[in-house]
N, CA, C and O of each residue as an XYZ file, in Angstrom:
824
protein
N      17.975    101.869      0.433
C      16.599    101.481      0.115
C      15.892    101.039      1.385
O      15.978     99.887      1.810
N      15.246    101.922      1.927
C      14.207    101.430      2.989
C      13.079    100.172      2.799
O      12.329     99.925      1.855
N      13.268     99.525      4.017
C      12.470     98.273      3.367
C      10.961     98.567      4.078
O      10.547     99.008      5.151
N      10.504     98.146      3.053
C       8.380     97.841      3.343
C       8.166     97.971      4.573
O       7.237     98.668      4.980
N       9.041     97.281      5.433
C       8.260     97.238      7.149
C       8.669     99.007      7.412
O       7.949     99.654      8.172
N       9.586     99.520      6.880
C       9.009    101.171      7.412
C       8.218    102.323      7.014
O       8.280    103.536      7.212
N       7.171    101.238      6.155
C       5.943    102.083      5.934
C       5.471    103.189      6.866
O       5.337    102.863      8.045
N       5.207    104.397      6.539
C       4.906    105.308      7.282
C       3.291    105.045      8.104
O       2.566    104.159      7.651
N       3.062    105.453      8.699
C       1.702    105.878      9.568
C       0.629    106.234      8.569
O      -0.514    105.782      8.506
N       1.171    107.064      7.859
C       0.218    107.867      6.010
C       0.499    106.884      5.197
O      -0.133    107.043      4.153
N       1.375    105.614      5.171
C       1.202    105.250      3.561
C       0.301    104.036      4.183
O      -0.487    103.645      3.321
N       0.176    103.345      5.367
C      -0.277    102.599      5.845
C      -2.046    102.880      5.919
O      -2.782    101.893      5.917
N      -2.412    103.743      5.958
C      -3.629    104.413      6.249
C      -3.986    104.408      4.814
O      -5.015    103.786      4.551
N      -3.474    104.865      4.005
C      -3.726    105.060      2.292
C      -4.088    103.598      1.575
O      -4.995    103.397      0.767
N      -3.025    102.534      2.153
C      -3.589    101.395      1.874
C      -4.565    101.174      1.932
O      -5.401    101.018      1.042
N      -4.661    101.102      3.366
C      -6.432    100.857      4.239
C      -7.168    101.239      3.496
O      -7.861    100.476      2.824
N      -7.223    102.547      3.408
C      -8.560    102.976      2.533
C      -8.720    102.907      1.191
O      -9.740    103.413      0.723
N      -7.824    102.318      0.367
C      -7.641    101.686     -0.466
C      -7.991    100.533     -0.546
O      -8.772    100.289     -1.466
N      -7.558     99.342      0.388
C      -8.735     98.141      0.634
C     -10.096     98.277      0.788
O     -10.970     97.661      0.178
N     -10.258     99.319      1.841
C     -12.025     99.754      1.885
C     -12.222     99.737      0.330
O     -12.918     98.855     -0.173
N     -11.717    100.547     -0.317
C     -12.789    100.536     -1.451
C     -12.884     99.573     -2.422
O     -13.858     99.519     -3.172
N     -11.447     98.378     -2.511
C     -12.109     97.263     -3.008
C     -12.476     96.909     -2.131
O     -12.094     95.784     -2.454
N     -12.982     96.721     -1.041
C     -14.016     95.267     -0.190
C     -15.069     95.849     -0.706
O     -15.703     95.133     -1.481
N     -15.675     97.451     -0.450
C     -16.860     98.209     -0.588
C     -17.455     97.553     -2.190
O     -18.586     97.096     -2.352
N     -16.648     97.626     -3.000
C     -16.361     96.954     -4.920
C     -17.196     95.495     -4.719
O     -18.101     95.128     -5.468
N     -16.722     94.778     -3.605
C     -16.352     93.673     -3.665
C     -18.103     92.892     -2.896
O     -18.902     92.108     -3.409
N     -18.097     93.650     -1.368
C     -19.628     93.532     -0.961
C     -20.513     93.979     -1.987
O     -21.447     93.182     -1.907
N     -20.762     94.759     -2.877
C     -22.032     95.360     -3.925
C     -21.728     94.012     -4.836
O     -22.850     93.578     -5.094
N     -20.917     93.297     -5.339
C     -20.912     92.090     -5.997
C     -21.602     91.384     -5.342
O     -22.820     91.291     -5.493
N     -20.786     90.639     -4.323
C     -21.303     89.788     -3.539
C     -22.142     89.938     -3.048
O     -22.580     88.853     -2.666
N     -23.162     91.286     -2.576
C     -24.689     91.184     -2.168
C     -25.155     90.540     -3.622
O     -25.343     89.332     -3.764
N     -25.319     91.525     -4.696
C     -26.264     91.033     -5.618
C     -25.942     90.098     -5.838
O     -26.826     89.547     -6.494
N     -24.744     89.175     -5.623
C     -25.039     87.563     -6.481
C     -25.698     86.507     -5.490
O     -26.331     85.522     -5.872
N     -25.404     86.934     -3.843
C     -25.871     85.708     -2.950
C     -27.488     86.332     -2.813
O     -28.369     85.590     -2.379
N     -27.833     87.925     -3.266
C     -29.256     88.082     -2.551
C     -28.929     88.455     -1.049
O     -29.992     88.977     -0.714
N     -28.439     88.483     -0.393
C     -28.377     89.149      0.627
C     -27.082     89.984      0.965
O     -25.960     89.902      0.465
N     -27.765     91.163      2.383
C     -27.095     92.222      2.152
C     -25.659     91.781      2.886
O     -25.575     91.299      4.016
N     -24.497     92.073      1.932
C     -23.134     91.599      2.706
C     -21.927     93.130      2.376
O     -21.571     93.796      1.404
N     -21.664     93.082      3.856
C     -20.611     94.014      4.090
C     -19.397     93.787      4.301
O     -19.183     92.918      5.147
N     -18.390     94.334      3.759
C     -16.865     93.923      4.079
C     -16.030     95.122      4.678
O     -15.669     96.143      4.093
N     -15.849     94.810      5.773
C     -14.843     95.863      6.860
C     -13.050     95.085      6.328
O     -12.687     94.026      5.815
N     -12.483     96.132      6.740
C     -10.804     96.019      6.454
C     -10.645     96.230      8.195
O     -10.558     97.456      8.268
N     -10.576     95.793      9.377
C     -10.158     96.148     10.557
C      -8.537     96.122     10.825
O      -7.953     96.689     11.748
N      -7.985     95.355      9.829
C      -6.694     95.578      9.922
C      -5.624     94.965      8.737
O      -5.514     93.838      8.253
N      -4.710     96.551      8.442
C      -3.889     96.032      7.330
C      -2.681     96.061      8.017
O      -2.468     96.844      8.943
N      -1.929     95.292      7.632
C      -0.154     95.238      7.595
C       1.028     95.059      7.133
O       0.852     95.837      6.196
N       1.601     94.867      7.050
C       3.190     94.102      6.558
C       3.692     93.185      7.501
O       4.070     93.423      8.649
N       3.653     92.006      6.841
C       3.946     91.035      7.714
C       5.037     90.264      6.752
O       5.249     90.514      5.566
N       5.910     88.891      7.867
C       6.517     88.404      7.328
C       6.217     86.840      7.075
O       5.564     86.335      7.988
N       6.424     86.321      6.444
C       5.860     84.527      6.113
C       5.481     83.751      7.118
O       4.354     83.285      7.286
N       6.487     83.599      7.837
C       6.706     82.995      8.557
C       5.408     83.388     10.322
O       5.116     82.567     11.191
N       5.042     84.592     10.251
C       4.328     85.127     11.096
C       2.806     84.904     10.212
O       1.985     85.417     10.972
N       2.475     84.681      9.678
C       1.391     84.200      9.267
C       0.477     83.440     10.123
O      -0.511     83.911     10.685
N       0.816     82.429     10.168
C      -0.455     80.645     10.256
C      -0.708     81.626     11.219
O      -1.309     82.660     10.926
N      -0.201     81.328     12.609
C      -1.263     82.262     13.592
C      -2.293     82.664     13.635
O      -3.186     82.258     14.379
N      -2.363     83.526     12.856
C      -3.266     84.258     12.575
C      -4.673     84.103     12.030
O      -5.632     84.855     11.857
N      -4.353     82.569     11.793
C      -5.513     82.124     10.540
C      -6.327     81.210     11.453
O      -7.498     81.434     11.761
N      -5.453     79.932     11.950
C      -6.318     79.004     12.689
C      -5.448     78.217     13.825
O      -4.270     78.561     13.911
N      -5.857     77.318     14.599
C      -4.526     76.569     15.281
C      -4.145     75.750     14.185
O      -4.935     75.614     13.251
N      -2.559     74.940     14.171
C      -2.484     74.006     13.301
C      -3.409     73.048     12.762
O      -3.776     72.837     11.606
N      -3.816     72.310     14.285
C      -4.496     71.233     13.571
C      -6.158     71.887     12.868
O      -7.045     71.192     12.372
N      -6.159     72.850     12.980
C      -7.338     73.221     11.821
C      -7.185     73.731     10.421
O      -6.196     74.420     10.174
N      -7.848     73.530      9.703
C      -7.809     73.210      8.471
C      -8.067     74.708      7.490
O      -8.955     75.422      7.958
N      -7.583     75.091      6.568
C      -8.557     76.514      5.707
C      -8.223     76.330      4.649
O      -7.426     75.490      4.230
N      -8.908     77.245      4.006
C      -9.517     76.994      2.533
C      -8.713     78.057      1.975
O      -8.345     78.900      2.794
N      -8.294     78.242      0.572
C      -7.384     79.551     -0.032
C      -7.661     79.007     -1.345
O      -7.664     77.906     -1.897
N      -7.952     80.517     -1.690
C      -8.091     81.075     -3.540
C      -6.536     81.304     -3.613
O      -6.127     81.811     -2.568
N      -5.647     81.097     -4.458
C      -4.786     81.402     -4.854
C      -4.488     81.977     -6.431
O      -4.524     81.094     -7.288
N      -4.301     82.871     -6.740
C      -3.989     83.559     -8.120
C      -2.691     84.041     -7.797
O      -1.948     83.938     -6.821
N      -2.629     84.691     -9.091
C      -0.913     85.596    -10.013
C      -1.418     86.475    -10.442
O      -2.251     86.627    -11.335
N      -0.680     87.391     -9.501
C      -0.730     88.673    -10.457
C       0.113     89.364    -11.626
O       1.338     89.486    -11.626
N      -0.549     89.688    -12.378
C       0.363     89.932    -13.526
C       0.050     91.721    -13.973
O      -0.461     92.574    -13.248
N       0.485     91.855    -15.195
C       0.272     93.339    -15.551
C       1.623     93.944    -14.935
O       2.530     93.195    -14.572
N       1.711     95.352    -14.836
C       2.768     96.461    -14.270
C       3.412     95.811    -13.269
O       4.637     95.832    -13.142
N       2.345     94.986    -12.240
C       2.881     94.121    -10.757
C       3.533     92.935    -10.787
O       3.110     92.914     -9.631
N       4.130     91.935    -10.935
C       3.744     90.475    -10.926
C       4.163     89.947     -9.005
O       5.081     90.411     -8.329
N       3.144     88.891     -8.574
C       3.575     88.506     -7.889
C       2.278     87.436     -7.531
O       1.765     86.831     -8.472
N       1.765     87.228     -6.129
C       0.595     86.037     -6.090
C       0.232     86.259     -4.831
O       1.000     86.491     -3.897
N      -1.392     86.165     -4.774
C      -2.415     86.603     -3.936
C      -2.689     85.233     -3.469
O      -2.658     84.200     -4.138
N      -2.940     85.368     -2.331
C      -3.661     84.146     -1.434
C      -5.284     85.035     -0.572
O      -5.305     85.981      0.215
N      -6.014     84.518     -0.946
C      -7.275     84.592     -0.208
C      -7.494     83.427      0.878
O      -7.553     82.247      0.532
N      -7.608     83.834      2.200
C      -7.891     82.511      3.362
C      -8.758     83.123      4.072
O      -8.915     84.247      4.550
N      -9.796     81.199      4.005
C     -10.605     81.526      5.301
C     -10.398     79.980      6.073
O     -10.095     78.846      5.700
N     -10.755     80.662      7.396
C     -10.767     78.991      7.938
C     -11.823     77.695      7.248
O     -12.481     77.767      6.210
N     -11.740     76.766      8.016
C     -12.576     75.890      6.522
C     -14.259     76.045      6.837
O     -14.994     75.678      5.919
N     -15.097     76.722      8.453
C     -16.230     76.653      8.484
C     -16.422     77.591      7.862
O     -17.269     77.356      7.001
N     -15.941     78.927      7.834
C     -16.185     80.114      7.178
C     -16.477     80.385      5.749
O     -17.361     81.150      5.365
N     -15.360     79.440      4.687
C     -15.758     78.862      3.455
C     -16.385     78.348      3.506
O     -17.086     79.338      3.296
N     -17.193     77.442      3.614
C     -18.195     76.326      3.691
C     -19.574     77.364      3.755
O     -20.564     77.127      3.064
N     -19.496     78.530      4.671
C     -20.686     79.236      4.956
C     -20.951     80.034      4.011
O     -22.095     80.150      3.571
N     -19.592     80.929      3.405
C     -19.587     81.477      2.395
C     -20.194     80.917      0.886
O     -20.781     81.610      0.055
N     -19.908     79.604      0.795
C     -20.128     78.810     -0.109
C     -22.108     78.597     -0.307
O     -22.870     78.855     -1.239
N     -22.287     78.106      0.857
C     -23.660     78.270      1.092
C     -24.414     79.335      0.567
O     -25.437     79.304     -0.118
N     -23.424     80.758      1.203
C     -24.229     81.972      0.536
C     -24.181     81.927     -0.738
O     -25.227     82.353     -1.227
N     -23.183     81.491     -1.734
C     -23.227     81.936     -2.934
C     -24.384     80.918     -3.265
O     -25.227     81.490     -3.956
N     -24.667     79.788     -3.045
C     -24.970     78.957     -3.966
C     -26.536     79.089     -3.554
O     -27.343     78.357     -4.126
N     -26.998     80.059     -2.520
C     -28.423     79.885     -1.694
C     -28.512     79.030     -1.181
O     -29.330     78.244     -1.657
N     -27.986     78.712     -0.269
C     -28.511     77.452      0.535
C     -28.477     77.726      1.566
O     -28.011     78.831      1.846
N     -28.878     76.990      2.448
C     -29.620     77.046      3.941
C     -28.421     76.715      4.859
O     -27.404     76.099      4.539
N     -28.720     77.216      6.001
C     -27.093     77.392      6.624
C     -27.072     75.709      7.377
O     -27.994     75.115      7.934
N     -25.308     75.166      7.068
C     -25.297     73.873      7.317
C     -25.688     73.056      6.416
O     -25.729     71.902      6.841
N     -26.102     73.218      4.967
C     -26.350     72.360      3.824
C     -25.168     71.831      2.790
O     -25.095     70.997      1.887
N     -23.977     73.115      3.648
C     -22.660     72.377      2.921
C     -21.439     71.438      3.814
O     -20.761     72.219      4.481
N     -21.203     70.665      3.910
C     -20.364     69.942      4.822
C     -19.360     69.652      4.090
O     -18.478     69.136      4.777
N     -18.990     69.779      2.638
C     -17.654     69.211      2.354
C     -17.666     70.122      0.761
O     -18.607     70.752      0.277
N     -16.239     69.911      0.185
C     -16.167     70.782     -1.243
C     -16.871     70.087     -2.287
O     -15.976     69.317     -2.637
N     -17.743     69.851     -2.946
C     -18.088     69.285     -3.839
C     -17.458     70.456     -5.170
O     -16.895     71.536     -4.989
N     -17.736     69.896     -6.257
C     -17.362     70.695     -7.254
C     -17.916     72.173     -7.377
O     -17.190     73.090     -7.762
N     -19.453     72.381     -6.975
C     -20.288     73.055     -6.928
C     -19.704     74.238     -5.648
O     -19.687     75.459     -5.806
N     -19.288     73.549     -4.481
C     -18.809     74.239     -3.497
C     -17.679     75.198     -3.834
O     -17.525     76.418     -3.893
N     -16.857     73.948     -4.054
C     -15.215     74.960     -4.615
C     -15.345     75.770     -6.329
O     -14.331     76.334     -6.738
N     -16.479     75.768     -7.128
C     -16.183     76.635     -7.865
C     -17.283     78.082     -7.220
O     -17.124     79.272     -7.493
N     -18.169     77.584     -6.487
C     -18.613     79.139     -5.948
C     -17.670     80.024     -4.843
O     -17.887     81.217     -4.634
N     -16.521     79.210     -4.126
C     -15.432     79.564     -3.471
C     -14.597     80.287     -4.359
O     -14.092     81.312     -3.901
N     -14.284     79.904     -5.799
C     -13.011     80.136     -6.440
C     -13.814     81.264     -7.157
O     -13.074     82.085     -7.700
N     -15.252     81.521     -7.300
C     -15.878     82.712     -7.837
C     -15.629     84.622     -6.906
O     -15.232     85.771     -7.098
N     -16.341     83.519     -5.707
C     -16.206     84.651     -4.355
C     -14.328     85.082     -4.238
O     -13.860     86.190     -3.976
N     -13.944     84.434     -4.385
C     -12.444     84.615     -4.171
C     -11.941     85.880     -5.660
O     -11.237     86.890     -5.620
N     -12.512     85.371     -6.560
C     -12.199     85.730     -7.886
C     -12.263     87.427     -7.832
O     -11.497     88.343     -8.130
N     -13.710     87.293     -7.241
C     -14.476     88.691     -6.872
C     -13.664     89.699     -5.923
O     -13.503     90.911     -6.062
N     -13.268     88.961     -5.062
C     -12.550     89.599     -3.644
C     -11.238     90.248     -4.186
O     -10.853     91.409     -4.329
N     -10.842     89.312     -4.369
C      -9.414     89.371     -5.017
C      -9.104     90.407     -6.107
O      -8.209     91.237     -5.951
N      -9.929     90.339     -7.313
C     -10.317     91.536     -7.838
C     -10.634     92.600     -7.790
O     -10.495     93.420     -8.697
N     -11.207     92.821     -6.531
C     -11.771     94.283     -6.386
C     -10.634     94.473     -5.628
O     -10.241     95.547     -6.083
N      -9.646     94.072     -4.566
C      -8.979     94.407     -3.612
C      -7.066     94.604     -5.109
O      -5.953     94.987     -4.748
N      -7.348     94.301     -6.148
C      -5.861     94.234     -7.042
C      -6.999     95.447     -7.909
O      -6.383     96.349     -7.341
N      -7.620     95.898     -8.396
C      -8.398     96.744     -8.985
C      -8.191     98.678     -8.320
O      -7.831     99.710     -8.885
N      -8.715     98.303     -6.663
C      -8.571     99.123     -6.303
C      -6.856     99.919     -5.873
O      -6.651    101.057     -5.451
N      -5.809     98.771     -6.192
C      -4.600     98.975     -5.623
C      -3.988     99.404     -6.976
O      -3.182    100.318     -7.150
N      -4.583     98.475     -8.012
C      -3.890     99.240     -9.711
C      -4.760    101.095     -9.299
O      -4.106    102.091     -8.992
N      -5.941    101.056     -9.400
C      -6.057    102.631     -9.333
C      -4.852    103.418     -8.507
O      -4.181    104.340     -8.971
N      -4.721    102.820     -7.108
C      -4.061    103.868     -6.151
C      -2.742    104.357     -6.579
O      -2.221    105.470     -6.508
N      -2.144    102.667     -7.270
C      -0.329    102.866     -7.563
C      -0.429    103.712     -9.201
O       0.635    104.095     -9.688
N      -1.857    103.977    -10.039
C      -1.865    104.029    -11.187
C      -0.873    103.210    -12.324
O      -0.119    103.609    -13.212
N      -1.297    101.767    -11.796
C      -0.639    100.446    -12.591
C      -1.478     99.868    -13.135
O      -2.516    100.479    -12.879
N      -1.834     98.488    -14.160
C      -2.199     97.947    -14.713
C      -1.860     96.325    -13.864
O      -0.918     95.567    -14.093
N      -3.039     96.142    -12.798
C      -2.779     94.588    -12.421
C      -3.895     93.890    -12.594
O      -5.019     94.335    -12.360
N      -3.539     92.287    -13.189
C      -4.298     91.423    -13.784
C      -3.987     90.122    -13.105
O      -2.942     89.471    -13.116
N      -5.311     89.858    -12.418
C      -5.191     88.389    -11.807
C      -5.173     87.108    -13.081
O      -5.021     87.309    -14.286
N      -5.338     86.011    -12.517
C      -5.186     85.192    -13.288
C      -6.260     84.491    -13.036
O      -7.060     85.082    -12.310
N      -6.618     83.269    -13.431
C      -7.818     82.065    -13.008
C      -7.687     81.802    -11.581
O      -6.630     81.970    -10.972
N      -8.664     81.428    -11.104
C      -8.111     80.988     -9.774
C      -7.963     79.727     -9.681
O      -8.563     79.063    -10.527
N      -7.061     78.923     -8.555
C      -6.739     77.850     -7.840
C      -7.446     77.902     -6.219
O      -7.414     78.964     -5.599
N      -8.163     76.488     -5.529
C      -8.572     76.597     -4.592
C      -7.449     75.503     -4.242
O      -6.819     74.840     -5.067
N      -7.304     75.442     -2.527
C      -6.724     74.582     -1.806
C      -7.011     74.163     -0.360
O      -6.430     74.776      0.536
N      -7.736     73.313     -0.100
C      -7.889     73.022      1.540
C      -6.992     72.385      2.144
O      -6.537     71.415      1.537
N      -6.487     72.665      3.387
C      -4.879     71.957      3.699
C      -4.505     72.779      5.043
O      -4.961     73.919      5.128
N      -3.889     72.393      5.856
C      -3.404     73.222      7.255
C      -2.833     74.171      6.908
O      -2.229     73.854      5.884
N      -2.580     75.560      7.238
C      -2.480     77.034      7.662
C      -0.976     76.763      6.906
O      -0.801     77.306      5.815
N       0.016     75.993      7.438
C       1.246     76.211      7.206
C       1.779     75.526      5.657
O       2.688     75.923      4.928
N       0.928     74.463      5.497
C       0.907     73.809      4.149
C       0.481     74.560      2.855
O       1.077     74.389      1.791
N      -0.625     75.435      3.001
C      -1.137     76.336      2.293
C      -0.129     77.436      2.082
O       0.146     77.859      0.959
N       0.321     77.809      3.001
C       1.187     79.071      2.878
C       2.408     78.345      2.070
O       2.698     78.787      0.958
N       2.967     77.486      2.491
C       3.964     76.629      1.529
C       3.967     76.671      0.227
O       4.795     77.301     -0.432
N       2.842     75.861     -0.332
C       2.525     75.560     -1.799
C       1.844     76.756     -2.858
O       1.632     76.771     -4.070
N       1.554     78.035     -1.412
C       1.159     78.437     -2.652
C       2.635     80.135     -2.924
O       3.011     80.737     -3.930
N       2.960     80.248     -1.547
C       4.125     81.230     -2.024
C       6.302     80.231     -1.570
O       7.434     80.714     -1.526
N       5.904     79.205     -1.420
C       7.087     78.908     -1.229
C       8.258     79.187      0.329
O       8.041     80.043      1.186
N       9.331     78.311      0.328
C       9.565     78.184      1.413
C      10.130     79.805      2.060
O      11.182     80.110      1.499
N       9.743     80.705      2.923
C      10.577     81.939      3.466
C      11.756     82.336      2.774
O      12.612     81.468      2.607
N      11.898     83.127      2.475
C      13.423     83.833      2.081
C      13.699     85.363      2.308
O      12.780     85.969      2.859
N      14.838     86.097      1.966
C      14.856     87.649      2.231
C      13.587     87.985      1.142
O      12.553     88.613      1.368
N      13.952     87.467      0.131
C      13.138     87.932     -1.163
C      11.688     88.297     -1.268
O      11.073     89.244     -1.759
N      11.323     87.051     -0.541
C       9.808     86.998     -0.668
C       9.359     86.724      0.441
O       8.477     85.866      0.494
N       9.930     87.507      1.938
C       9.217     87.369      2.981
C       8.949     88.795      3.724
O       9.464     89.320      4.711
N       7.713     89.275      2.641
C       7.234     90.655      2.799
C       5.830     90.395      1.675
O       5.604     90.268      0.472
N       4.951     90.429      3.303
C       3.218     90.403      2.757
C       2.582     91.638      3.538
O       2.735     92.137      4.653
N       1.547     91.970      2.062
C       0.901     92.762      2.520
C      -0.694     91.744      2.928
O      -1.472     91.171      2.164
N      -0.691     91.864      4.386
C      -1.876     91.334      4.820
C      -2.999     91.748      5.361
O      -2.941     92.138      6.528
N      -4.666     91.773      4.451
C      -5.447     92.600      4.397
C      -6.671     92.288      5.332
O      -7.749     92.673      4.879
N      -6.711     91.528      6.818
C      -8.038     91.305      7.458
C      -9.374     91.901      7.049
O      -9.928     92.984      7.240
N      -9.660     90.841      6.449
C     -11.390     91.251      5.895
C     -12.773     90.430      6.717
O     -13.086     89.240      6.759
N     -13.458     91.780      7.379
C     -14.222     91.050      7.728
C     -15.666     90.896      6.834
O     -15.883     91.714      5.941
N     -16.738     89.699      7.148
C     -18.044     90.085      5.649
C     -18.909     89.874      6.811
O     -18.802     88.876      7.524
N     -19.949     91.003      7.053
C     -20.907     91.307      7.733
C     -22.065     91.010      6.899
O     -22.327     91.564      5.831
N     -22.910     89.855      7.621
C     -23.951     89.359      7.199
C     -25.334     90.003      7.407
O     -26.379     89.428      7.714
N     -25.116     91.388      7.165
C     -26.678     92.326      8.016
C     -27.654     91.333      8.121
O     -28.161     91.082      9.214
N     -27.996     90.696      7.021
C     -29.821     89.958      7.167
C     -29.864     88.575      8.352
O     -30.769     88.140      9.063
N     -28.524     88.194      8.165
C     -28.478     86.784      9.482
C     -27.788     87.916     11.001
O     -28.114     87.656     12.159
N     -27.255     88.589     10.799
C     -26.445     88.789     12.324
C     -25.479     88.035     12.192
O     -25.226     87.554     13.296
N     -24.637     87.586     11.252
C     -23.394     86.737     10.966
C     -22.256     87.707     10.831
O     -22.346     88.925     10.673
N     -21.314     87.071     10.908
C     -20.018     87.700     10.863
C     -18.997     86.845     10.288
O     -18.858     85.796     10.917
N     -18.076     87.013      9.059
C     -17.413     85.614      8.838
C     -16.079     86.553      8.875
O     -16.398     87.742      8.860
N     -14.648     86.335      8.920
C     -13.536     86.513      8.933
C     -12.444     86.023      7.980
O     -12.063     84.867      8.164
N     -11.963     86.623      7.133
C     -10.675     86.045      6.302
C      -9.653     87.061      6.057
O      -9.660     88.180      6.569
N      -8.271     86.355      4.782
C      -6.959     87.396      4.978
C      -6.921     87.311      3.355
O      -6.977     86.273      2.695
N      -6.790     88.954      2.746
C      -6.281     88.829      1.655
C      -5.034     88.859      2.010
O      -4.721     89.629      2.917
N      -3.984     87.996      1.355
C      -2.271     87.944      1.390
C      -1.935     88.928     -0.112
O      -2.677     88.773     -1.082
N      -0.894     89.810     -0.166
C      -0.397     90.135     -1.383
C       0.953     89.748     -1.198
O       1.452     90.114     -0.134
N       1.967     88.824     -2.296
C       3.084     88.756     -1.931
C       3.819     89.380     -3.303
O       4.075     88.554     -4.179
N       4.114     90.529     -3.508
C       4.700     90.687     -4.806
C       6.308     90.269     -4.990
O       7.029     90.311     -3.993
N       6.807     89.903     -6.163
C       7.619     89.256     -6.252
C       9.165     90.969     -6.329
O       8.996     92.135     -6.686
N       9.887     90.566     -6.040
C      11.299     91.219     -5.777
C      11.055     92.635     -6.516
O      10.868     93.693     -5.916
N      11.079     92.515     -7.587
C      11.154     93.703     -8.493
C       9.989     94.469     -8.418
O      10.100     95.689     -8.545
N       8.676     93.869     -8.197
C       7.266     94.700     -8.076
C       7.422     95.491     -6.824
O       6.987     96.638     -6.716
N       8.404     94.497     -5.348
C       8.032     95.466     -4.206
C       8.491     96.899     -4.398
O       7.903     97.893     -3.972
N       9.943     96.868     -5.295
C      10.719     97.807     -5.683
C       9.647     98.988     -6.204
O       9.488    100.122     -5.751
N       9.121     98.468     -7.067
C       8.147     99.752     -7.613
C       7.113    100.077     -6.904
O       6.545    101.140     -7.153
N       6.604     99.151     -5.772
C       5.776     99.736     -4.866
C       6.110    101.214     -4.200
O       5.607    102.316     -3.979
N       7.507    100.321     -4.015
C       8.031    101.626     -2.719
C       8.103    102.609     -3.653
O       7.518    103.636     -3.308
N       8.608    102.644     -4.689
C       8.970    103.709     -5.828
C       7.571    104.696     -5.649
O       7.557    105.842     -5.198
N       6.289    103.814     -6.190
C       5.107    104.784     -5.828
C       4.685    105.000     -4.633
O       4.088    106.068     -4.492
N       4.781    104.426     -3.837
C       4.382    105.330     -2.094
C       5.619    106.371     -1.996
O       5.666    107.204     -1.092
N       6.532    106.271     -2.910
C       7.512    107.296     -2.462
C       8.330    107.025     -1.440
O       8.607    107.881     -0.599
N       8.852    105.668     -1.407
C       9.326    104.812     -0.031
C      10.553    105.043     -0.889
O      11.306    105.607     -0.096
N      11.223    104.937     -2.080
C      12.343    103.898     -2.444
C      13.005    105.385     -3.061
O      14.105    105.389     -3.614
């Protein structure tokens, strides 16, 4: 059984454009609900392992924000959405219309337009991946969490193991056409033991 990290060059690319078309799903939401025009680029997908994560997100001592859901249906396993914590905060702003710098901390109002945008993201990016594998996957409610890079990754998929240290990690960027903004975050997919199995089964890996 070949493992995930020897995804081919073609199944890796298939992803990709498979994320494109949930972010593409995902910006036509998110324009019409904030009112302005927002674009989502995929600049880079991978397979990564747990532990190679935080990096990527912020230095330690900075702080980020994560939607966390379960996926369920044909798949089961659990999605992490991260952004660093100014990037949520800005995002948050957009959903709720507000003027840039009018949000400084989570109020209730903040973190449920976070756990909406996340809801959205997250959805279109498990939507477009049930089409590709022709599966049936169903998120769950969401959970928000603000907390350091490595704490987050902790609580919401658990400590490293063989089992569950294989993520599919989706760099999304959201292009703000009407400001000239640019914000940055990571969809995480971590499917649990038996789902990766049927992954590979449908890329034809296993």
């Amino acid at each position: 059984m070949p493992a995930i990290h020897s995804l081919k060059t073609i199944q890796l690319d298939a992803l990709r454009e498979t994320a494109n078309i949930g972010a593409g799903h995902a910006a036509t939401a998110l324009s019409q609900m904030t009112g302005s025009t927002i674009m989502i680029k995929v600049p880079a997908i991978g397979i990564v392992g747990l532990h190679e994560l935080p990096t990527q997100f912020e230095p330690h001592e900075e702080p980020v924000a994560a939607v966390f859901m379960h996926m369920l249906g044909d798949l089961t396993g659990r999605t992490l959405l991260v952004f660093p914590k100014p990037t949520v905060l800005r995002l948050a702003e957009l959903m709720l219309r507000r003027p840039v710098g009018s949000s400084v901390a989570f109020s209730e109002l903040e973190t449920s337009a976070i756990k909406e945008a996340g809801n959205i993201l997250s959805g279109a990016y498990m939507n477009a991946l049930s089409d590709f594998l022709g599966m049936l996957l169903l998120p769950s409610p969401p959970t928000m969490v603000v907390d350091m890079s490595q704490a987050v990754l902790a609580s919401a998929f658990g400590e490293p193991h063989v089992e569950s240290d294989t993520i599919l990690c989706v760099e999304s960027e959201f292009v703000l056409t009407d400001l000239d903004q640019s914000l940055r975050g990571f969809f995480l997919l971590l499917p649990d033991s038996a789902s990766l199995q049927v992954m590979l089964q449908a890329l034809r890996l296993a």
